[in-house]
Each structure stands twice: as structure tokens, then as C-alpha cells.
C-alpha positions in Angstrom: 88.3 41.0 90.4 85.2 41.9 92.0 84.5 41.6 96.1 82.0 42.3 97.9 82.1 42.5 101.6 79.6 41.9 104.4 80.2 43.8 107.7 78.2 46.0 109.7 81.1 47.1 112.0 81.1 50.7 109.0 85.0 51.5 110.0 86.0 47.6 110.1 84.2 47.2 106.4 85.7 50.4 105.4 89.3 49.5 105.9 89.2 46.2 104.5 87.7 48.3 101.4 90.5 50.5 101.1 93.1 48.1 101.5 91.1 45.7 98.9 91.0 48.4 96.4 94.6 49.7 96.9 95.3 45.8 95.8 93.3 46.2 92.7 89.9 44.8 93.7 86.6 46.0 92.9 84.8 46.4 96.4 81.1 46.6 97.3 80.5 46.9 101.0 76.9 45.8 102.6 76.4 46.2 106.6 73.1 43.8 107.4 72.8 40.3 105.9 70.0 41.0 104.6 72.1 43.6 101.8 74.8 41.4 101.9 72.1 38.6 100.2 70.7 40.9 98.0 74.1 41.7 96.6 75.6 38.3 96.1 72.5 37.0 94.7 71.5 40.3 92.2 75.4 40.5 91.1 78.7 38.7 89.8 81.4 38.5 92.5 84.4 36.7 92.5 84.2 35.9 95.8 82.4 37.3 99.3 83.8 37.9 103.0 80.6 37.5 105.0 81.1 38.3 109.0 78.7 35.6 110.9 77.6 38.3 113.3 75.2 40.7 111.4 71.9 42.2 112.3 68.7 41.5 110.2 70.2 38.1 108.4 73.4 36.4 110.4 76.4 35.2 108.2 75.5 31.5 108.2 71.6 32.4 107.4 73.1 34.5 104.2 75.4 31.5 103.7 72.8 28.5 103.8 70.1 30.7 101.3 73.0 31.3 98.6 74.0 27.5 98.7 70.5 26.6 98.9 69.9 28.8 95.6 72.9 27.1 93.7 75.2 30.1 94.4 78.5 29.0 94.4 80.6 32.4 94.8 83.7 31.4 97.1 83.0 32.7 100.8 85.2 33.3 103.4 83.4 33.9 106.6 84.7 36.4 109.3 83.9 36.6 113.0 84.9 38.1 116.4 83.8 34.4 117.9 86.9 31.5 118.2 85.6 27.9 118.4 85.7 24.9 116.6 81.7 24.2 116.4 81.8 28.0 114.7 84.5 27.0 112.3 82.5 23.7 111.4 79.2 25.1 111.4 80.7 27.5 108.9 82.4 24.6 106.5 79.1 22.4 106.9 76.8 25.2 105.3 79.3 25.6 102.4 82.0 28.1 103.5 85.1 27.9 101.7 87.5 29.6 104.1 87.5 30.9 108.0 89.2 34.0 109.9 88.9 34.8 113.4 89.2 38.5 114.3 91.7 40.0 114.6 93.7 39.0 111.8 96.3 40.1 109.7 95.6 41.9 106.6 98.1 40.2 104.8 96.7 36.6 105.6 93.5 37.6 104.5 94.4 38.8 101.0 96.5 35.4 100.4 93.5 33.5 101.6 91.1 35.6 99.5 94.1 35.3 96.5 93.5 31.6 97.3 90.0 31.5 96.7 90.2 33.3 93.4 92.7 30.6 92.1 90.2 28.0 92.5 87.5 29.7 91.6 83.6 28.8 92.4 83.1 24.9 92.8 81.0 23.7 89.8 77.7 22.2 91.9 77.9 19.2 94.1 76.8 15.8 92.6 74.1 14.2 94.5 76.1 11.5 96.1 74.3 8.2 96.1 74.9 4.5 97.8 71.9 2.1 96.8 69.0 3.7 97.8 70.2 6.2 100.0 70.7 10.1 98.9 72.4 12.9 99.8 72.2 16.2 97.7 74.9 18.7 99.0 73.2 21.6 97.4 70.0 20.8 98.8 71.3 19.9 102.0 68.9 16.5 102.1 69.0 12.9 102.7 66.6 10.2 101.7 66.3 6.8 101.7 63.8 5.9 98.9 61.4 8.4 99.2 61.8 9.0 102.5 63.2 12.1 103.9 66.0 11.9 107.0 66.5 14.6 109.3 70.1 15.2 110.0 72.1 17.7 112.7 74.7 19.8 110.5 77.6 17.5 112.4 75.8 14.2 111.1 75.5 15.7 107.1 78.7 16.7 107.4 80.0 13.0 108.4 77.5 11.2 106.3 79.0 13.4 103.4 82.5 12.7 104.1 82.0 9.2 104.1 80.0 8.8 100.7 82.7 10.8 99.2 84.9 7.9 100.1 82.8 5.3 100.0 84.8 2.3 99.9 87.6 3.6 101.8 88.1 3.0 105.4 88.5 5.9 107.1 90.2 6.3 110.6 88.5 8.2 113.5 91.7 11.0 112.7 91.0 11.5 109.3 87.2 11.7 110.0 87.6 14.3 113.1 90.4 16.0 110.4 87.9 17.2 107.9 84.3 16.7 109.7 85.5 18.4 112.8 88.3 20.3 112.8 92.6 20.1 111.9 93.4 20.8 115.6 90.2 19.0 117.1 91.9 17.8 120.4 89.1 16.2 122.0 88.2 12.7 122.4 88.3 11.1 119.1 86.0 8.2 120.5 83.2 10.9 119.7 83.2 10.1 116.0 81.9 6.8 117.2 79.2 8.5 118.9 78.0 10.3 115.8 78.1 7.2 113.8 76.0 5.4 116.1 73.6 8.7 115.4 73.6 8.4 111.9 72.9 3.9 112.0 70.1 5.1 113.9 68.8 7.6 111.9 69.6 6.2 108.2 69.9 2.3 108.9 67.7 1.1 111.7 64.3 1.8 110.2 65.1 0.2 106.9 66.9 -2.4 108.2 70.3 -2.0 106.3 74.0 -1.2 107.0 75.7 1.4 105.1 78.5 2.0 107.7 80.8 -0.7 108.6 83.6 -0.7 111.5 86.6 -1.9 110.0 88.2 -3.3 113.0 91.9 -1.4 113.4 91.3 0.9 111.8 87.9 3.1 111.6 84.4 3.0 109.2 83.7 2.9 105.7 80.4 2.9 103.5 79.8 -0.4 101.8 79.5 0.5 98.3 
């Protein structure tokens, strides 16, 4: 199995590379994102470990331009920062797994071990109610032909609920995978975002895509 690793801290990158390749990996080591993206995209890996905090190119930056280019190696994103909105920023741009420094060595080779058993995600479908679009990969919506400007929090909650349109979905579940597992804020900001999103893909055209179920929480109308 073949790694490559994104770090500029040098002694950081090269104990994770020694402790890789004592477990049988292949490991190539890049310290700017802007090596780190020339790497990934000029050869195969099985998956990456991209630090957010890089000079030249930052993690997320190197993140969005391989999505954006269909390149759907596994990433698991490091970082010395600890917050929720970094952990969701991450997933929204296509991350596959987080790890807040420090961590143990041992949890990061069972979540890389993770990774590898699912392997790279075959490319997202462009997910589609009526006239309304949303292409993952692209990271666009449009309704008709018209393009709609969306925050990373209101694509990543748009995207939730077209993937289970039909469904009604409580404000939990929707904070659970749009936010965060151990969001513990007020949940009554999922309504706010949804009021964004009516705003931004419903009142012009003069439709409804998102309905309140009363009790219980929101769903697309199929």
C-alpha cells in the first residue's frame, strides 16, 4: 500500500514515515501543499494524510483542487487546530477522515487501515430534484440554467437532504452528519440555514423543495 504524506513540520512527517513503513507501507513525504498536489495528482496512492496548515497551498486548498479534478484518493486531514467548523469544513470539501494533533499513532494507522478497506469512492452522482442540480464533484448548484451560490455549510445541508429526499429528517440527524456527532449547540440553527437555503434556491423561482414536517424536521419533496 502506497501513502503519501503532506507535512511541513520535517521531524513530525518523518516519524509518521518511519512508523508507516515499519507497518509495511510505501511512504512518500511532501512538506508545502503545493508538493503535496503535485504528488497526489502525478501518482497512484492508496490514500493521503494532508495536514490543513501548510505554506504555499493549505490542506483544504490541496483538498478542494483534487476533488475538483475527480481525484478520489481517500484523505485523512491532520491539524494542530480543534473545532468543529475545521472538522466540517474539512468533510464538506471531500475529506474522508479527521485527526487533531496530538494523536496516538495507533489510532491513526486503524483509521488509515479504515480507509484502505473502503477504498476510493467511485464519483458522486449529480443528485437531482426536478429542475434543481447539485453535482458533488463539481461543487455546484443550479436551477435550470441558473447557477446558485452556496456557503460550504448550506452545500453540505442541501446535499444531505437530496441524498434523502423523501425522508424526513430531524434537526439531530441533520446537525449529526452536516455539523458535527458532538455538535452541542443550539439545534434551532439548522432551521436557520434552511431558511438560507429557501432563500437562496426557492424564492426566486417561486418553488418549495424543502418542507417542515411538523414533529419532526424537513424533507425534499421528491
Amino acid at each position: 500500500m502506497r501513502l503519501l504524506i503532506v507535512e511541513d513540520e520535517m521531524e513530525f512527517a518523518e516519524t509518521l514515515r518511519r512508523g508507516l513503513i515499519a507497518e509495511g507501507f510505501t511512504v512518500d513525504v511532501a512538506h508545502t501543499g503545493r508538493d503535496g498536489l503535485w504528488s497526489a495528482t502525478e501518482h497512484d496512492y492508496d490514500a493521503v494524510v494532508l495536514d490543513i496548515m501548510l505554506p504555499e497551498l493549505s490542506g483544504y486548498e490541496v483538498l478542494k483542487r483534487l476533488r475538483a479534478a475527480e481525484n478520489w484518493t481517500p484523505v485523512l486531514m491532520l491539524t494542530a487546530k480543534d473545532g468543529e467548523y475545521d472538522e466540517a469544513d474539512a468533510f464538506d470539501l471531500g475529506a474522508d477522515d479527521y485527526l487533531s494533533k496530538p494523536f496516538s499513532f495507533v489510532v491513526l494507522l486503524a483509521r488509515l487501515r479504515a480507509l484502505l478497506r473502503r477504498g476510493a469512492p467511485a464519483r458522486p452522482a449529480v443528485l437531482t430534484v426536478r429542475d434543481l442540480q447539485l453535482d458533488p464533484a463539481a461543487r455546484t448548484v443550479h436551477r435550470g440554467e441558473t447557477r446558485i451560490e452556496l456557503t460550504a455549510r448550506e452545500f453540505g445541508l442541501l446535499e444531505f437532504l437530496l441524498r434523502r429526499q423523501g425522508a424526513a429528517l430531524t434537526k439531530n440527524e441533520i446537525l449529526g452528519h452536516v455539523w458535527d456527532a458532538h455538535y452541542e449547540g443550539d439545534e434551532n440553527v439548522v432551521e436557520v440555514y434552511v431558511g438560507y437555503l429557501r432563500r437562496k434556491i426557492d424564492a426566486p423561482f417561486g418553488t418549495q423543495t424543502i418542507e417542515t414536517v411538523r414533529g419532526v424536521g424537513y424533507r425534499v419533496i421528491p
